[in-house]
LOMIRO-33692 format. One record per residue (C-alpha): x, y, z; chain; residue in three letters. Coordinates in Angstrom, 1 decimal. Each point is the difference from the previous one (the first is absolute). Layout:
# residues N
       u       v       w  kette  rest
       X       Y       Z      A   ALA
...
END
This chain:
# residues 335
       u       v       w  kette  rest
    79.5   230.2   199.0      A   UNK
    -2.4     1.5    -2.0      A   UNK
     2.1     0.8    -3.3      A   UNK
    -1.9    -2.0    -2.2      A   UNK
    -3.7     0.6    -0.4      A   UNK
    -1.8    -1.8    -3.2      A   UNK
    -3.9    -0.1    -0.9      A   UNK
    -1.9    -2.0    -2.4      A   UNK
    -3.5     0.5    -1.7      A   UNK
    -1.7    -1.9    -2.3      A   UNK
    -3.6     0.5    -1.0      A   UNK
    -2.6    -1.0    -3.0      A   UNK
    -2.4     2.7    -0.3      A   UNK
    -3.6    -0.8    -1.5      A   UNK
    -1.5     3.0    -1.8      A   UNK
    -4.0    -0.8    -0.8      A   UNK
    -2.5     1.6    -1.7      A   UNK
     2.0     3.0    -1.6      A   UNK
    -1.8     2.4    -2.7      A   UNK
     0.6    -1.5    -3.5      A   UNK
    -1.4     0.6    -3.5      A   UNK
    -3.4    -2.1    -0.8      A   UNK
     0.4    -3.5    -1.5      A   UNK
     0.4    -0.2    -3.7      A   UNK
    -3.0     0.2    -2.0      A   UNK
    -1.3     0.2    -3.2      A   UNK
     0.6     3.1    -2.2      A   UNK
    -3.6     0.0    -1.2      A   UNK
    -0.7     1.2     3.9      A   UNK
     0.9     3.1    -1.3      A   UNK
     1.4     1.7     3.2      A   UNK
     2.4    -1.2     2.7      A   UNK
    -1.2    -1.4     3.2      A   UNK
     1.0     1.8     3.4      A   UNK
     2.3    -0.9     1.6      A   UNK
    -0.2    -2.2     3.4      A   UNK
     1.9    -1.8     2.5      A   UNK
     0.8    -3.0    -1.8      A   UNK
     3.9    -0.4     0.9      A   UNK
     2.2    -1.5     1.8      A   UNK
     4.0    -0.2     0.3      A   UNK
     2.4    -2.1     2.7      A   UNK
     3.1     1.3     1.0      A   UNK
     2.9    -1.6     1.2      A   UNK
     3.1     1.2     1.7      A   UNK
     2.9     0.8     2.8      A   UNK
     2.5     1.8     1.5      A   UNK
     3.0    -0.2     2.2      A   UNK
     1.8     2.7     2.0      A   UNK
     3.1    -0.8     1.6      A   UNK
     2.4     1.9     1.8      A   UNK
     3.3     0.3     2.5      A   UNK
     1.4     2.7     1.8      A   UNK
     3.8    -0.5     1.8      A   UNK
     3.2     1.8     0.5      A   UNK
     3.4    -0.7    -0.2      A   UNK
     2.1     2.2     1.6      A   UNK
    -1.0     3.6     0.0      A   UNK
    -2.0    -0.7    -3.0      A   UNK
    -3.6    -0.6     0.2      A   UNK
    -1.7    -1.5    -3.1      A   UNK
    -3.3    -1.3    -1.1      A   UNK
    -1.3    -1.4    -3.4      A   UNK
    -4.0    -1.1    -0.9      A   UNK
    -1.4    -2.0    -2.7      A   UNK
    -3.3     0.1    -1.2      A   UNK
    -1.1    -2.2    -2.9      A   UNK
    -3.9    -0.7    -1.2      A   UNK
    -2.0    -1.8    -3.1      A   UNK
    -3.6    -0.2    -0.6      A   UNK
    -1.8    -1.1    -3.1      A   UNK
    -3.6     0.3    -0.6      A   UNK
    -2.2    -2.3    -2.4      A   UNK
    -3.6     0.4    -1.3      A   UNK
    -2.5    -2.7     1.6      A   UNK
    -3.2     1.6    -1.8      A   UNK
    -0.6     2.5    -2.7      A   UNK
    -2.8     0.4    -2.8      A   UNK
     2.0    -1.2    -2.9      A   UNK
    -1.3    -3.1    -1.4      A   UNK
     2.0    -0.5    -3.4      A   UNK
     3.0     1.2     2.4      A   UNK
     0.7     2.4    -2.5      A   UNK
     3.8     1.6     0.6      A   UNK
    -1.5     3.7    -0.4      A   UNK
    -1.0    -0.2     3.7      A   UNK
     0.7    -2.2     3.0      A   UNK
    -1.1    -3.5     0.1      A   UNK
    -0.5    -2.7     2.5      A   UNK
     3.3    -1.8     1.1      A   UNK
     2.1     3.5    -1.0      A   UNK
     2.9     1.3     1.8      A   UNK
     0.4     3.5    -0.1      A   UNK
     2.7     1.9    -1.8      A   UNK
     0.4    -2.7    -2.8      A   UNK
     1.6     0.9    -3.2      A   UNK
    -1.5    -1.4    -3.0      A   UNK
     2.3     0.6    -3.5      A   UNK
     1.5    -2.0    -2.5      A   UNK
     3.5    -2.3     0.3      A   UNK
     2.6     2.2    -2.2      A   UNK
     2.5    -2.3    -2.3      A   UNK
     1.9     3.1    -1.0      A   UNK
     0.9     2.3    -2.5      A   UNK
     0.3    -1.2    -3.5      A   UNK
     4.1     1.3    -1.1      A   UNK
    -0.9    -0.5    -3.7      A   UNK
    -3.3     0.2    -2.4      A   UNK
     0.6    -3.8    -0.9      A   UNK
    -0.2    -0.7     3.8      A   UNK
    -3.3     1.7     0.5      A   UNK
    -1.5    -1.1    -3.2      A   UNK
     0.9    -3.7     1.1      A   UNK
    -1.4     0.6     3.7      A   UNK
    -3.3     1.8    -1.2      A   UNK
    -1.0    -3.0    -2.0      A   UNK
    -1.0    -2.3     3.2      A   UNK
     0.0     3.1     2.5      A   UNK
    -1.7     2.7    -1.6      A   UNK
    -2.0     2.9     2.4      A   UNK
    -3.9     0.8    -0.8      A   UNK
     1.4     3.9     0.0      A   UNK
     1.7     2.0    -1.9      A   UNK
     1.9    -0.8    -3.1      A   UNK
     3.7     0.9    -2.1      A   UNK
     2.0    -2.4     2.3      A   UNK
     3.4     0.3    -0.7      A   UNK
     3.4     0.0     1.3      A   UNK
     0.0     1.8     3.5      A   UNK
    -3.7    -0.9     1.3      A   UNK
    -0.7    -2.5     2.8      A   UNK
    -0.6    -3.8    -0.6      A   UNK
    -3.0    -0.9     2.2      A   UNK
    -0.5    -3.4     1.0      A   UNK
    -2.8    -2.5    -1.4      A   UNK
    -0.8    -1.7     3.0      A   UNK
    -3.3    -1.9    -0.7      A   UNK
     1.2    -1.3    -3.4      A   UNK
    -2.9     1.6    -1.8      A   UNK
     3.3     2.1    -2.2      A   UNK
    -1.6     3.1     0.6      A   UNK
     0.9     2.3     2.9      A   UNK
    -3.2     1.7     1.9      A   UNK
    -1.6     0.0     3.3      A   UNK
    -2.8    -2.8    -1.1      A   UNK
    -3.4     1.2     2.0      A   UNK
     1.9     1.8     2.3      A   UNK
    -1.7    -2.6     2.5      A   UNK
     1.8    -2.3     3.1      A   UNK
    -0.6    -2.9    -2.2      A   UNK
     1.5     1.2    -3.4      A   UNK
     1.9     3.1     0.1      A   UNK
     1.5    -1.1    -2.9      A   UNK
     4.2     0.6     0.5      A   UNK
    -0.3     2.3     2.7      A   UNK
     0.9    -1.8     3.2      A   UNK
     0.7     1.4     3.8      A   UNK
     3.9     1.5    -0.5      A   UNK
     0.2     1.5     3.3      A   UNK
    -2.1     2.0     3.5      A   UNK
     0.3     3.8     0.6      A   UNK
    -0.8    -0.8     3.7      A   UNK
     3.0     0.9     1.9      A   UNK
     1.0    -2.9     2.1      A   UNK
     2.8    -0.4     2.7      A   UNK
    -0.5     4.0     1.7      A   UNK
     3.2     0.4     1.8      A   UNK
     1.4     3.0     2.5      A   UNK
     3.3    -0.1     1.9      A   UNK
     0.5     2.4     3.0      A   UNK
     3.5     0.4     1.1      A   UNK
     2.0     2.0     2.6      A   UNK
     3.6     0.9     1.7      A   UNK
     0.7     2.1     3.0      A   UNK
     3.2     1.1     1.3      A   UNK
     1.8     2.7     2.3      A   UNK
    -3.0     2.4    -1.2      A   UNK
    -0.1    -0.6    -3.4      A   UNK
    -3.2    -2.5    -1.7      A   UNK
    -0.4    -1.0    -3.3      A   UNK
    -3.3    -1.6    -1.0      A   UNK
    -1.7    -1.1    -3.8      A   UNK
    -2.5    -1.6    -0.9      A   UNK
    -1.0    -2.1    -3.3      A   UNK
    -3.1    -1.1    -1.9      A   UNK
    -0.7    -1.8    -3.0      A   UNK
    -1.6    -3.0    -1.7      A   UNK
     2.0    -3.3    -1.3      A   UNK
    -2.4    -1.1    -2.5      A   UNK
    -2.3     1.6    -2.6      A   UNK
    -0.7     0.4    -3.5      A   UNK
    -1.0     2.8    -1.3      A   UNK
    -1.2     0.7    -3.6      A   UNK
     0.8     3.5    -1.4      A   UNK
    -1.6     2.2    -2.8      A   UNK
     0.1     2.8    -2.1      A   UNK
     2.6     2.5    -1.3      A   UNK
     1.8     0.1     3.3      A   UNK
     0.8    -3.4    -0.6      A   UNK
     0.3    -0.7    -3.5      A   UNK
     1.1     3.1    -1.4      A   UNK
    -2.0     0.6    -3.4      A   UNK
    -3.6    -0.8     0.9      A   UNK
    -2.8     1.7    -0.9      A   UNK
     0.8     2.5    -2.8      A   UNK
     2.1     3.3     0.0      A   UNK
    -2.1     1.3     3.2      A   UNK
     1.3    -3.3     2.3      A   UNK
     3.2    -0.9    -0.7      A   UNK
     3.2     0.5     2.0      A   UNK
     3.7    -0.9    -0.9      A   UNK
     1.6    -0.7     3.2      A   UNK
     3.4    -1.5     0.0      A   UNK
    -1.1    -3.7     0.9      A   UNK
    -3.0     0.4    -3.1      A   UNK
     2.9     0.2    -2.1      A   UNK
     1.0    -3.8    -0.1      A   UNK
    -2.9    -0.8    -2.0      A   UNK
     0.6    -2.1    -3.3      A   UNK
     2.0     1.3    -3.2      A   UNK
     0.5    -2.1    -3.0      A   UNK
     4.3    -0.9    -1.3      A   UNK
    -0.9     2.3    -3.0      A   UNK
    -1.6     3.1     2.0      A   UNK
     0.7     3.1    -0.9      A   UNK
    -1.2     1.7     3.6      A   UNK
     3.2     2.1     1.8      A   UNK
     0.0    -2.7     2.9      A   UNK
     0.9    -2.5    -2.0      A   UNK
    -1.1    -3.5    -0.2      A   UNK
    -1.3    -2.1     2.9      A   UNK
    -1.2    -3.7    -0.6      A   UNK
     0.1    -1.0     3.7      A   UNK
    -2.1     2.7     1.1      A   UNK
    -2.0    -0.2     3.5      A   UNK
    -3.2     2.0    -2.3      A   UNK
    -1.0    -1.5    -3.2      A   UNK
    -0.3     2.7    -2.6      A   UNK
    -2.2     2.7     0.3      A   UNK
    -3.0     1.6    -2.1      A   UNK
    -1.7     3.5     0.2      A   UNK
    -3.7    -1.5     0.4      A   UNK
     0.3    -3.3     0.5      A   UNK
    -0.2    -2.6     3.1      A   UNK
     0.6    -2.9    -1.1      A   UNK
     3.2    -0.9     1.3      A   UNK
    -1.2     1.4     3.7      A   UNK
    -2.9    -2.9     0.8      A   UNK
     0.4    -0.8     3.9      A   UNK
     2.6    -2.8    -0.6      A   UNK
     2.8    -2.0     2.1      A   UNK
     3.1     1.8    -1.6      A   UNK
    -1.2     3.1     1.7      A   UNK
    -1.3    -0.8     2.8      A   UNK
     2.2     2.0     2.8      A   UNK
     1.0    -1.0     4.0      A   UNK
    -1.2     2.6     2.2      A   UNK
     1.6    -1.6     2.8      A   UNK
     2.0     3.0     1.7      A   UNK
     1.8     1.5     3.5      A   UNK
     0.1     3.6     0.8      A   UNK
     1.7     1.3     3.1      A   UNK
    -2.6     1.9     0.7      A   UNK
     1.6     2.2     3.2      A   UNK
     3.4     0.3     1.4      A   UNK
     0.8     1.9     2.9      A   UNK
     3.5     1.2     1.8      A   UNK
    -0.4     1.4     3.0      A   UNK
     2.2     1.6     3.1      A   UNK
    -0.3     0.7     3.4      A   UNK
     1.7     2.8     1.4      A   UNK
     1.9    -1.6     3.5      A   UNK
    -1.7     1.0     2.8      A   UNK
     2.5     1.8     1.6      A   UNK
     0.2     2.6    -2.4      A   UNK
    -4.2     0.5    -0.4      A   UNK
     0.0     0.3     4.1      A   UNK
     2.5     3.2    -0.6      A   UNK
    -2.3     1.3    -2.2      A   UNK
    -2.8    -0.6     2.9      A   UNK
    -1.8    -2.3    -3.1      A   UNK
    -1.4    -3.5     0.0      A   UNK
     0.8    -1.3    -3.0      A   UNK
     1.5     1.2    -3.2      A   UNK
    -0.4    -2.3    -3.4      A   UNK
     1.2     0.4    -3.5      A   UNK
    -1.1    -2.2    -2.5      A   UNK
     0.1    -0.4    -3.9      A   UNK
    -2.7    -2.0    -1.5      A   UNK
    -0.7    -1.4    -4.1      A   UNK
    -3.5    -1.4    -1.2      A   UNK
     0.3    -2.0    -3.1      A   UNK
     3.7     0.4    -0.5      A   UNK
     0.5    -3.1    -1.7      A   UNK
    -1.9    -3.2    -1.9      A   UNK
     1.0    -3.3    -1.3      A   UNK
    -2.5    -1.2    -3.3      A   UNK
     0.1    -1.0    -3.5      A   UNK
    -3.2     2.0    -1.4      A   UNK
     1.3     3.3    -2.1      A   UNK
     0.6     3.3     1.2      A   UNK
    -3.3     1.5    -0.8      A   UNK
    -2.2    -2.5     2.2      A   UNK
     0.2    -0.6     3.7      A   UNK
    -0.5    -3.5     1.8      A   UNK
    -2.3     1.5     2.8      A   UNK
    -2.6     2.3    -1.9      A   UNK
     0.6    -2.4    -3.4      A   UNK
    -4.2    -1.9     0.4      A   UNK
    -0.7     2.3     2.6      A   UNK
    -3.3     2.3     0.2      A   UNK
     1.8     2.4    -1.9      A   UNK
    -1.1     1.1    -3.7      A   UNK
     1.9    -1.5    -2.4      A   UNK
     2.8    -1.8     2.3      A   UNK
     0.3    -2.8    -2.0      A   UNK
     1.2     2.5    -2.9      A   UNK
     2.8     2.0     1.7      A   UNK
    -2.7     3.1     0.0      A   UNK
     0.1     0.6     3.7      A   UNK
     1.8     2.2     2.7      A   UNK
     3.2    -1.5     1.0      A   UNK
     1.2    -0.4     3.5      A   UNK
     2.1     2.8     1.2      A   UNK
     3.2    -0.3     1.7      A   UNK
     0.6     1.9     3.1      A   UNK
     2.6     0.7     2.1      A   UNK
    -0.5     2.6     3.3      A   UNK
     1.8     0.4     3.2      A   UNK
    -0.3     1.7     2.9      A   UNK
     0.1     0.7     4.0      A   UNK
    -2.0    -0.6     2.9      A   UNK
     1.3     1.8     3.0      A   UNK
    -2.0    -1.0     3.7      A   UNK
    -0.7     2.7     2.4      A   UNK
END
């Protein structure tokens, strides 16, 4: 009786002959080559809308679902060593290369016994506090090997910042006048890999650091003599003025930027007609409406799930404009 309606899409897109940089070439050339249209990228992905509309009662109600996921791989691009500074052939975009994170070391002797088979080709003073990276080829030296698909060393693919699984739920009640209506949006499933001093607290001198309240639960030694007091199983390992070492894109950090935001909710209500006739009027309508009012994530306060790997400058550091919230009302009176 026409309450349900559902549609399904599925499509693979082919993309040919897109603009890319020249093929590698010697460095003796001297000078880049233009570029020309030399790739191509397959995309693969679908969507369902559902919805139903009924009433029981006096009460008219209606809900929709929308869900969609795409994901898009590179068929053809002018990277022969497949060198992870670029795209290569077989790529899925939005993948996260970083190192596997073991932990942080609680003691000096713990580090000093870790570094011996695990120990990173940067920076130096390991101690108490700093993160254990992973030796994952065996070779007992931590680095990113020729930074190539074939050896890239202990670097492996920890997670996508492709947002998969778009979702939107309409829903809506009606009675004696009165109509309530919201509406939600998100994305179940992401990772996201977030940077600088918005993140991490101290980073990047005196001129780009921040001290937020989360930044405080870095690492502090049993013996410390810092006013917080100590903190061995801190989420941050300990920090340093002008020094990154701990901060290497790595699993331990890697955050979900899956999230929900109601992004409108309405009230509404309808004057009865018997009183707007009086009053020689149509219609009279009062409403109260909130954008943004309310959102369900686990990234920290400073960064938002929908600009966070957005065109924006710097989203991926907390540096951007942050979503308002707004509430209005108001009243639409028929003549």
């Amino acid at each position: 009786r026409n309450r349900l309606n559902v549609n399904f899409d599925y499509y693979n897109r082919k993309t040919s002959n897109m603009v890319g940089p020249a093929g590698e070439i010697a460095s003796a050339f001297g000078t880049k080559l233009p570029n020309s249209n030399n790739t191509d990228l397959h995309t693969r992905g679908w969507e369902i809308a559902m919805a139903w509309q009924d009433y029981i009662g006096e009460v008219r109600y209606n809900i929709g679902l929308n869900l969609s996921d795409a994901r898009t791989f590179i068929d053809r691009y002018p990277n022969a060593s497949k060198s992870l500074t670029t795209y290569y052939e077989g790529q899925e975009l939005g993948e996260i290369w970083g190192y596997v994170t073991h932990g942080i070391a609680k003691s000096q002797s713990e580090m000093d016994a870790w570094i011996k088979d695990n120990k990173p080709s940067w920076g130096s003073g390991w101690t108490e506090g700093d993160i254990m990276y992973e030796d994952l080829d065996g070779d007992h030296i931590v680095n990113q090997g020729a930074n190539t698909l074939a050896d890239s060393g202990d670097r492996r693919i920890i997670g996508n910042s492709t947002p998969r699984y778009h979702f939107g739920v309409n829903m809506g009640l009606s009675w004696k006048g009165f109509d309530l209506s919201m509406f939600w949006q998100g994305v179940a499933k992401r990772d996201l890999w977030l940077s600088g001093n918005m993140f991490w607290g101290l980073n990047g001198g005196e001129w780009q650091s921040t001290g937020l309240k989360e930044q405080l639960d870095y690492y502090r030694p049993a013996n410390t003599t810092s006013v917080f007091g100590p903190n061995t199983n801190a989420y941050f390992p300990r920090v340093y003025m002008n020094s990154d070492k701990n901060q290497y894109v790595q699993t331990r950090y890697l955050r979900n930027g899956a999230y929900a935001r109601l992004k409108n909710i309405q009230l509404g209500y309808s004057l009865p007609k018997q009183l707007v006739d009086k009053a020689h009027l149509q219609k009279v309508y009062l409403y109260v409406s909130a954008e943004n009012l309310f959102t369900i994530k686990s990234l920290p306060k400073a960064f938002d799930p929908e600009t966070a790997y957005s065109n924006y400058t710097d989203s991926n550091t907390g540096k951007t404009y942050p979503l308002q919230k707004t509430v209005s009302f108001g009243l639409n009176v028929s003549f």
